[in-house]
N, C-alpha and C positions, 0 to 999 in steps of 0.2 A: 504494500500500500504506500501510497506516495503524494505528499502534499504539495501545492504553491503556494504560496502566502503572497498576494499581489499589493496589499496594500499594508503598510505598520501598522502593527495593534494603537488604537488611540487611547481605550478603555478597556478595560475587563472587570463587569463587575462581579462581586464576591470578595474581591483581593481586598484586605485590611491590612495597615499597619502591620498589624502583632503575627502575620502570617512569614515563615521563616524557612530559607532556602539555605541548605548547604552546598556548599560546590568548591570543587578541586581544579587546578589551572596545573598543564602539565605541558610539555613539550620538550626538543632537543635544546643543547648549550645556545644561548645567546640567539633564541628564536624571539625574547622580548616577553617573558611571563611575569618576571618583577615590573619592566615598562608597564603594563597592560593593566595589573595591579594598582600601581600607582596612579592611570591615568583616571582607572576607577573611581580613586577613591581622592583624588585631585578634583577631577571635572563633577563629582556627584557632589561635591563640599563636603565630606566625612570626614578628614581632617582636623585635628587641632592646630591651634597657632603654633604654637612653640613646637610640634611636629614639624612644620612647613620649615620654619627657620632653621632648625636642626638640618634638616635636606638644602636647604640652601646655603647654609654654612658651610655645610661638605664640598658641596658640587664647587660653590668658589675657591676654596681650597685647591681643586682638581683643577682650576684654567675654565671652567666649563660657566656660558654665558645664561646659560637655563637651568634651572631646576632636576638634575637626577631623578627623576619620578622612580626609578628602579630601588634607591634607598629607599623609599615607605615599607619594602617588605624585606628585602637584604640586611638582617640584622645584624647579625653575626661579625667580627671584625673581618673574618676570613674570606664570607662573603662580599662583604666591600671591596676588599683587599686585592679581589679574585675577580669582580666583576660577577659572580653564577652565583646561584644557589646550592645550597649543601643543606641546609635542614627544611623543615615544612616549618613554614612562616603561616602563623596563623591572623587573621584578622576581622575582625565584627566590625559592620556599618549597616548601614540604614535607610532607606529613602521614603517617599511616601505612601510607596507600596506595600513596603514590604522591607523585613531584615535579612543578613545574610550574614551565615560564619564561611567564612573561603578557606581554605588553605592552597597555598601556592607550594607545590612541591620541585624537588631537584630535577633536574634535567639529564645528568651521567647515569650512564648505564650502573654504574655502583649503587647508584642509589634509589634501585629499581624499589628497595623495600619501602622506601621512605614516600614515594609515590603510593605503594600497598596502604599506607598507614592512612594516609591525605583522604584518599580516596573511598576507605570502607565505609564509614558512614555517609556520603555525598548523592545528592540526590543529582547533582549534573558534574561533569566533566567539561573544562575548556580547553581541549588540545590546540597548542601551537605550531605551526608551522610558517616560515618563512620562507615569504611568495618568490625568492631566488631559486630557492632550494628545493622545493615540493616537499612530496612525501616522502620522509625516507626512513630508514631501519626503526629509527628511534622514535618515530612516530606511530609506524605498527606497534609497536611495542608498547605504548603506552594504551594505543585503543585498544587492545590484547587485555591489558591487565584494567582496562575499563569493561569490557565484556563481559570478565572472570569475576569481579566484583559488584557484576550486575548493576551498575550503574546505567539508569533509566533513560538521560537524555544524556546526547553529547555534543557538543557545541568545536566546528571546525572552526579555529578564528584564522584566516589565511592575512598573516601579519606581513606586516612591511609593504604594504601593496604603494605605497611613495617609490620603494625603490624599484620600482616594475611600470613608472608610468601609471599605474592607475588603471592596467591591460584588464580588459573583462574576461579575454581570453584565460591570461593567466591560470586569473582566480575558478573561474571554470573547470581546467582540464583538471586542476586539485582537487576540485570538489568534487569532482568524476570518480576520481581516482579512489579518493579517501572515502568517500562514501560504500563506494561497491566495496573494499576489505572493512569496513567497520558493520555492514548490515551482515556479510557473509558470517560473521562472528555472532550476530543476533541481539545487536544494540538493537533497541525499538524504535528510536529517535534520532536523528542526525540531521543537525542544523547549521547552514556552513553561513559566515558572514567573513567579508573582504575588509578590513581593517587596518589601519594605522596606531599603533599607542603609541609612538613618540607624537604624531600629532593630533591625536584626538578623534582621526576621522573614523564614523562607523561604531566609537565603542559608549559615547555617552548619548554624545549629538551624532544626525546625519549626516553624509560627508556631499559636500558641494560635487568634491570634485569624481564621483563614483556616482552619479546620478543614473545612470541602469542598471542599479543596487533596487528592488522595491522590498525586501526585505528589514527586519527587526533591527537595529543596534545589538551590540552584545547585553549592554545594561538594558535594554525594552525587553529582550526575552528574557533576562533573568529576574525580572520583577512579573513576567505573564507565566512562564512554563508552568506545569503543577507542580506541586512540591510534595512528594511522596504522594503514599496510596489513602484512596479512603479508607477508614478505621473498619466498615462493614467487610469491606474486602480481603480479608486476611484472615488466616488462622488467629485465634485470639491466644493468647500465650502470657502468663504469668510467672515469672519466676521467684519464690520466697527470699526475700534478704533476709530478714530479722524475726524473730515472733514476739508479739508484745502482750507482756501478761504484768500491770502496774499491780494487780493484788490490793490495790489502795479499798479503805471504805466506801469511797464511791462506786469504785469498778470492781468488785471484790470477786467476778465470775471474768470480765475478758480478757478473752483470749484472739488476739488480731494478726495477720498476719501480713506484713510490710513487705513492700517493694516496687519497681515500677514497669506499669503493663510494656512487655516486650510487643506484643503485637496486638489489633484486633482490638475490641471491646469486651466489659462485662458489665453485665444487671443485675441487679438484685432478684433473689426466685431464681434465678437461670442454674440448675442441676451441673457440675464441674466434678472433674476428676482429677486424683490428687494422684504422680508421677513421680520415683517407681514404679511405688505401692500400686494404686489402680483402685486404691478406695473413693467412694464416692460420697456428697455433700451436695447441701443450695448452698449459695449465698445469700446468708443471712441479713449483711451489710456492708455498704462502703462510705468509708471513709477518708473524706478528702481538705487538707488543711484542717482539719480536726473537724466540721462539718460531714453529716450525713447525705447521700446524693444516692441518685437510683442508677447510675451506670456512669462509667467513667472507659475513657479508652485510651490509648499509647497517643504519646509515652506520658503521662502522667503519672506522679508518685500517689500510691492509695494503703489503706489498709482495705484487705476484704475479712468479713467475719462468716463464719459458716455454721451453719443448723448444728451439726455434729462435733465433738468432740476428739477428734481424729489426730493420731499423731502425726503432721507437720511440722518441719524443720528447714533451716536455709538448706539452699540446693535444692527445695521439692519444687516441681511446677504445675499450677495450676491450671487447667484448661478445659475448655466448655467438653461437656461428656459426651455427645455427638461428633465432637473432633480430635481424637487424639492419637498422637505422633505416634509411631513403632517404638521400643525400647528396643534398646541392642547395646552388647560389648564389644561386636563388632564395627567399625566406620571406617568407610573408605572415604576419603577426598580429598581435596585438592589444596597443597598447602606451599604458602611464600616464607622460604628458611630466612629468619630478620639476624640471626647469633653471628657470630663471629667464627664460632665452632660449626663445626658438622653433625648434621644428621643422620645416623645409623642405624642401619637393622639390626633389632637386639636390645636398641638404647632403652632404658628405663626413663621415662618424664612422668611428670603430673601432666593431668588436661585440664580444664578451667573452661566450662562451658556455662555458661550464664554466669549463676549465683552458687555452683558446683564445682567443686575441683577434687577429681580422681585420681588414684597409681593408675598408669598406662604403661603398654609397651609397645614401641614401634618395631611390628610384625617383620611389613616387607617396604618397601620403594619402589613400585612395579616401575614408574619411568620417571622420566625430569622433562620437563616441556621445553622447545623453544621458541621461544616468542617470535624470532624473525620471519619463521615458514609455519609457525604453529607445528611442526613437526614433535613425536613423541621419542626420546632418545629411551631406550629400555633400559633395564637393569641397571641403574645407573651408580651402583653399590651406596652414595650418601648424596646430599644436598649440602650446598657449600650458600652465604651469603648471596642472598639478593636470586638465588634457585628458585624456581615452581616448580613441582612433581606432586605425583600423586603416590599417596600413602598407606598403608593401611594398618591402622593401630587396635591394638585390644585392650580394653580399662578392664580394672577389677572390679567395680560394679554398672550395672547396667545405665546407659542417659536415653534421653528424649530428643533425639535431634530433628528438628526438619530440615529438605533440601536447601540448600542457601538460596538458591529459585523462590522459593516459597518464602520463607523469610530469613533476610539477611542478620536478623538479631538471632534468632535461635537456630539458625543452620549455620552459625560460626563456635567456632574455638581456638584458646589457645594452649600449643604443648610448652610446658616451663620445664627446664632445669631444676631438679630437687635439690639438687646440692645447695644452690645460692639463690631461686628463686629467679632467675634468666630468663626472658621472652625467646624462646628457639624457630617457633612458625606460628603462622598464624592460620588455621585452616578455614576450609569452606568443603559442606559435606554435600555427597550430590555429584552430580554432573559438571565438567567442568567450564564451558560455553552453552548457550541455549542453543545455538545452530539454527538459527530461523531467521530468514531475512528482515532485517525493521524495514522503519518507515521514514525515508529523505525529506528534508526540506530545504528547497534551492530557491531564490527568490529574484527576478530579472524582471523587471520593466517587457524585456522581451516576449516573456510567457504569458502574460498576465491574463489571455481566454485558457479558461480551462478545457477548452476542448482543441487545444492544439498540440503539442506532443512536448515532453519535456526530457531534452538531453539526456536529464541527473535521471530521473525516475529508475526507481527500480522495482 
């Protein structure tokens, strides 16, 4: 399926303020993701003063007549230092839309995990690429490990379009390009806009000079896109942090059980199952800000209370009794080695799945992936830094996992180092691409009747 979008969104109503988009900006060295960043959060006024000054202080330091917009997220001395980025630069702003956590991750193939990290929770992705250069290795690559972490829309920003003349061509044959390897992966969404962030054109305001653009801004669609799934839409999924039993004269009977909805909704009355176990209860009550309410959904923090008396403890999950996961010791899937050390068949970790952490053992390592061809390399005896392969581990007691398809909060884990407590990977259970073509959005003055044919379409 495949869209046009011929005219810029003006409005979209529903969208309020307090409605909140996460998104990761990711591309090769020196494609301009700190610029982009910046220009963000320059041209939208998000900024503080004495931030500005800080960045202008530097930049005159350097000889340079304008503003580094690249320092607003290049924190690090190293990163200055170096010009790139090395860690995930995080940053919250705001506009009338709508708020937004971004993080701006590295750009070196090293620091493929640190992109994993930016990106697990983000409901959009803005891959760069620089309009000299096209698509190359390290662009697959990032829409790879965008596909893998299911990330819902993805936004091609084709940067530097100044140093190309402002070619329509250009931006086209990239969009072509990048489009057909990011749907063959089974992104849902891919949105390509022609951009400049040194000078502003296309990412806040329209650009004069790209006028057979009819297309979004980068900032218009990320104040329109959806921003995750409806609450009805999802497995509902609970996991226990805490159990709160005050014992006081007031409460001298409750017993509540804290944490916050992983997925999905719940109601009060609605019959739930409690995981290992498999014992069953209603919900008695919920509790929200210390207020009673008749259903609450993800991710809000609640207490729910329940009809029965039921041994519950952190690590149990609770879930509507009509929907619940498989339990197994055994899990296959797909996991980004973040350690410094290797991953072995044999090795003994803990696993850390929600509000749960279990002894595991890492069975086998059927393959290691490569991003550049998606190719699967077998047997690949361990996983070294910044690695994805697929794994297959046994815990000593049974969990509740769903596919990371279905949801990305309870179809993740992480394996830890018991010794010191170590982040070693970060998994995803399930399958490890969806493999289903999405859906393009290319945007030309050129196309604008829907009934004439469009290049990009797929």
């Amino acid at each position: 399926m495949s869209s046009v979008n011929a005219e810029r969104p003006a409005h979209l109503p529903g969208l309020s303020a307090t409605d909140l988009l996460r998104f990761a900006t990711a591309g090769s060295v020196d494609d301009g993701k700190s610029t982009l960043v910046g220009r963000l959060l320059y041209d939208s006024k998000s900024i503080l003063a004495d931030q500005l000054e800080a960045v202008e202080r530097v930049s005159a330091d350097r000889g340079l007549r304008a503003p580094d917009l690249a320092l607003l997220t290049d924190g690090l001395r190293a990163e200055r230092e170096q010009g790139i980025t090395i860690d995930v630069a995080y940053r919250y702003f705001a506009t009338a839309r709508r708020r937004f956590i971004l993080a701006d991750t590295p750009g070196h193939v090293q620091y493929t995990r640190n992109m994993v990290t930016g990106a697990s929770t983000a409901d959009l992705a803005v891959v760069l690429v620089d309009a000299r250069n096209g698509v190359v290795e390290q662009t697959r690559r990032h829409a790879a490990v965008a596909a893998l972490l299911r990330v819902p829309h993805v936004v091609l920003a084709v940067n530097k379009m100044d140093l190309v003349a402002y070619e329509e061509r250009v931006f086209a044959r990239i969009a072509e390009e990048f489009t057909a390897y990011a749907a063959s992966l089974g992104v849902p969404e891919i949105t390509a806009v022609p951009i400049s962030a040194l000078t502003g054109d296309n990412v806040v305001e329209p650009s004069a000079r790209m006028d057979w653009y009819g297309g979004p801004t980068v900032l218009e669609h990320l104040e329109t896109v959806p921003a995750g799934r409806a609450p009805a839409g999802r497995h509902a999924r609970f996991p226990v942090q805490y159990v709160i039993r005050p014992r006081t004269a007031e409460h001298p009977d409750y017993r509540g059980y804290a944490g916050q909805i992983a997925a999905g909704g719940f109601r009060v009355g609605e019959p739930v199952t409690v995981l290992p176990s498999g014992r069953t209860s209603k919900i008695a009550g919920i509790d929200l800000l210390g207020k009673p309410v008749e259903m609450a959904w993800a991710p809000q923090s609640v207490t729910l209370l329940l009809d029965d008396d039921i041994d519950i403890s952190r690590g149990d999950l609770l879930v509507p009794a009509g929907d619940t996961p498989a339990t197994s010791q055994d899990i296959e899937a797909t996991v980004c080695h973040v350690a410094d050390t290797p991953l072995t068949p044999g090795q003994r970790v803990l696993l850390k799945h929600t509000t749960r952490t279990v002894k595991a053992i890492v069975k086998e390592i059927p393959s290691r992936l490569t991003l550049e061809d998606l190719s699967q390399y077998p047997e690949p005896g361990r996983l070294i830094a910044n690695d994805i392969g697929r794994v297959k581990v046994r815990t000593a007691e049974p969990l509740a996992l769903d596919a990371y398809a279905d949801s990305r909060r309870t179809g993740s884990f992480l394996l830890i180092d018991p010794a010191d407590g170590t982040t070693l990977a970060a998994g995803m259970a399930g399958e490890a691409f969806a493999g289903a073509a999405g859906a393009s959005s290319y945007s030309s003055k050129e196309y604008t009747d829907m009934s004439l044919p469009n290049p990009l379409a797929l």
